[in-house]
KEROKE-883652 format. One record per residue (C-alpha): z, x, y; residue in one letter. Coordinates in pm, 1 decimal, decimal comma, m for minus. Example, Ala and Ser with C-alpha at 12.3 -4.5 7.8 and 13.67 -1.06 7.14 Angstrom:
<sites>
+----------+----------+----------+----+
:        Z :        X :        Y : aa :
+----------+----------+----------+----+
:    780,0 :   1230,0 :   m450,0 :  A :
:    714,0 :   1367,0 :   m106,0 :  S :
+----------+----------+----------+----+
</sites>
This chain:
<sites>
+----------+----------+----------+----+
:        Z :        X :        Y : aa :
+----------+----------+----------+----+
:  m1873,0 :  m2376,1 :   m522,5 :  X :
:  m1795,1 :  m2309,2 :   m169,9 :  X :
:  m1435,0 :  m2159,6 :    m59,0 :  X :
:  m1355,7 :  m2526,7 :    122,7 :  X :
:  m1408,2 :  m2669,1 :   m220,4 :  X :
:  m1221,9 :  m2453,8 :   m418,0 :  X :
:   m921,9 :  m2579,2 :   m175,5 :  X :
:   m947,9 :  m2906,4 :   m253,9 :  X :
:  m1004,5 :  m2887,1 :   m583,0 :  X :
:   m679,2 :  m2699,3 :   m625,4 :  X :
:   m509,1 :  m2972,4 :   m394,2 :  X :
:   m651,9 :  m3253,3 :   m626,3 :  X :
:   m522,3 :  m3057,2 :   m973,7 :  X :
:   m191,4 :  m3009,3 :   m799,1 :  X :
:   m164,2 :  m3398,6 :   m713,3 :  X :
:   m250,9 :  m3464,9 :  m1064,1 :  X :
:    m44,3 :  m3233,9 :  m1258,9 :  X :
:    266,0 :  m3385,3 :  m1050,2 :  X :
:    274,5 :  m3761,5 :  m1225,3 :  X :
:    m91,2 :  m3808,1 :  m1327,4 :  X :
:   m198,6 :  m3961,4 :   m998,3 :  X :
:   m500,3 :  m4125,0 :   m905,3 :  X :
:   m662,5 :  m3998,6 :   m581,4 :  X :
:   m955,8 :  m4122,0 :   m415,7 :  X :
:  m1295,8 :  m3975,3 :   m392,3 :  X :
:  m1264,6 :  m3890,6 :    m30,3 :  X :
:  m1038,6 :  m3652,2 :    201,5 :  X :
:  m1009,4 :  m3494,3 :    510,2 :  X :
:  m1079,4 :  m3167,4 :    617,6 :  X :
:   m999,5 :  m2908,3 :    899,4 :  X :
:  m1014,9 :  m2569,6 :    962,8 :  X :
:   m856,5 :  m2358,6 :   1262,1 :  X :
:   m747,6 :  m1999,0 :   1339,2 :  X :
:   m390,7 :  m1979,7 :   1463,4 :  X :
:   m127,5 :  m1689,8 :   1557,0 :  X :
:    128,5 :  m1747,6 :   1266,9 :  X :
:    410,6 :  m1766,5 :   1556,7 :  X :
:    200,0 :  m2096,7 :   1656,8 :  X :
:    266,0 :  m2223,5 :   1323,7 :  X :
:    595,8 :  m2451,8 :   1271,6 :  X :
:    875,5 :  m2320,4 :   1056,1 :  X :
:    816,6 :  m2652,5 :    805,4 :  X :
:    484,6 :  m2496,0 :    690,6 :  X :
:    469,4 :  m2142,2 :    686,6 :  X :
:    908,4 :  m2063,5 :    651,8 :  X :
:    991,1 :  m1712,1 :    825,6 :  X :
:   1043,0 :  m1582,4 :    450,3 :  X :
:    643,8 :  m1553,4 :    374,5 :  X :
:    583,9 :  m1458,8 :    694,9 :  X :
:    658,0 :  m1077,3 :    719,1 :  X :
:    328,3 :   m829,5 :    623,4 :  X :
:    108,5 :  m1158,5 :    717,6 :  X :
:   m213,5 :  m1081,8 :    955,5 :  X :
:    m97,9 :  m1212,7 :   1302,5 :  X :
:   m346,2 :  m1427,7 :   1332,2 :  X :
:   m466,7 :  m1704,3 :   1005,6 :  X :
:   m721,6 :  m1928,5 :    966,0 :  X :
:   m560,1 :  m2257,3 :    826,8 :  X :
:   m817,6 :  m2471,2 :    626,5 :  X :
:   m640,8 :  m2809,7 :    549,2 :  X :
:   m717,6 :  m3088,2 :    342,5 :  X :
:   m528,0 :  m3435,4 :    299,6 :  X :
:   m582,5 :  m3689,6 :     39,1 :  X :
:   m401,0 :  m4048,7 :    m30,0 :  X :
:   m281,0 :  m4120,8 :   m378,8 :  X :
:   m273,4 :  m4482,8 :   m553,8 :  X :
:     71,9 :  m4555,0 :   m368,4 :  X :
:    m13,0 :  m4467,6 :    m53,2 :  X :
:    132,9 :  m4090,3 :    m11,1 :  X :
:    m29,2 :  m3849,7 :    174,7 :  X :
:    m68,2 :  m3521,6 :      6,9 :  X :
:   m152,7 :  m3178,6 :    205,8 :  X :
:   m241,4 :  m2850,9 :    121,9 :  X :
:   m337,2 :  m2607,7 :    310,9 :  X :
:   m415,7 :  m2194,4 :    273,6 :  X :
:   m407,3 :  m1959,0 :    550,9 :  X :
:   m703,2 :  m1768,6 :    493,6 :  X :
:   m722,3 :  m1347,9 :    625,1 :  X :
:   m987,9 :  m1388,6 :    945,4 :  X :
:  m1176,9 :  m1050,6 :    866,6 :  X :
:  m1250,7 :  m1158,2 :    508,7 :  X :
:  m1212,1 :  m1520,3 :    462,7 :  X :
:   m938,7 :  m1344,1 :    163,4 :  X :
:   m629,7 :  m1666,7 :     85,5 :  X :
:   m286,8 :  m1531,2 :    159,4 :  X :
:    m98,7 :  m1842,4 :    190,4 :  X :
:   m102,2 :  m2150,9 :    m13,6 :  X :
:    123,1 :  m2462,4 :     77,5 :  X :
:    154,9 :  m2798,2 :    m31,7 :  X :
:    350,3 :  m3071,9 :     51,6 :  X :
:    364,1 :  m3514,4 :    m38,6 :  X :
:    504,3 :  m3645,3 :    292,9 :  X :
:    717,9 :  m3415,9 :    464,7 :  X :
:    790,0 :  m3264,6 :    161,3 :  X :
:    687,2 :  m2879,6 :    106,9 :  X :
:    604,5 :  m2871,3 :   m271,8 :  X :
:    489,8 :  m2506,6 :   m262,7 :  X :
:    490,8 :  m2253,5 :     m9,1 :  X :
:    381,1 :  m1936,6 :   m182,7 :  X :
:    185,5 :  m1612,7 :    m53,4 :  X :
:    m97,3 :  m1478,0 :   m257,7 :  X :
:   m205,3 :  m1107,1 :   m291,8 :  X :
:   m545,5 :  m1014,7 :   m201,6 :  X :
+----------+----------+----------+----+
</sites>
């Protein structure tokens, strides 16, 4: 399994285990490398920011439930080693999770 699908699969596991869901088949996908003070406030708050690399590359996937909400998750991914230190997801505009991960 490659690292992009590892990302969704956690997105579509995180859809589920909030009300069962169904989700279809298909998603989007993009990936980009940012400076994190490029990054708005609503994604990555100033909290996890501090001992973060500069510079991230955000891989982000979206997916549509049954009723028509659009689910995102995202991970900001270390740009020497591909290593996840930042995992977010949100339904709408609203953030879910927002965590940092060790690594």
């Amino acid at each position: 399994m490659n690292p992009s699908e590892e990302v969704r699969d956690w997105l579509f596991e995180a859809i589920q285990a909030s009300g069962k869901r169904q989700i279809a088949d298909t998603w989007s996908m993009e990936a980009f490398t940012l400076y994190l003070d490029e990054v708005d406030e609503m994604y990555v708050p100033l909290s996890l920011r501090e001992g973060l690399p500069e510079r991230l590359l955000f891989e982000t996937h979206i997916v549509t439930d049954e009723v028509g909400e659009e689910w995102t998750g995202f991970v900001g991914r270390r740009v020497s080693d591909k290593q996840v230190v930042l995992r977010v997801l949100m339904c709408g505009e609203k953030k879910l999770l927002a965590k940092r991960e060790e690594g």
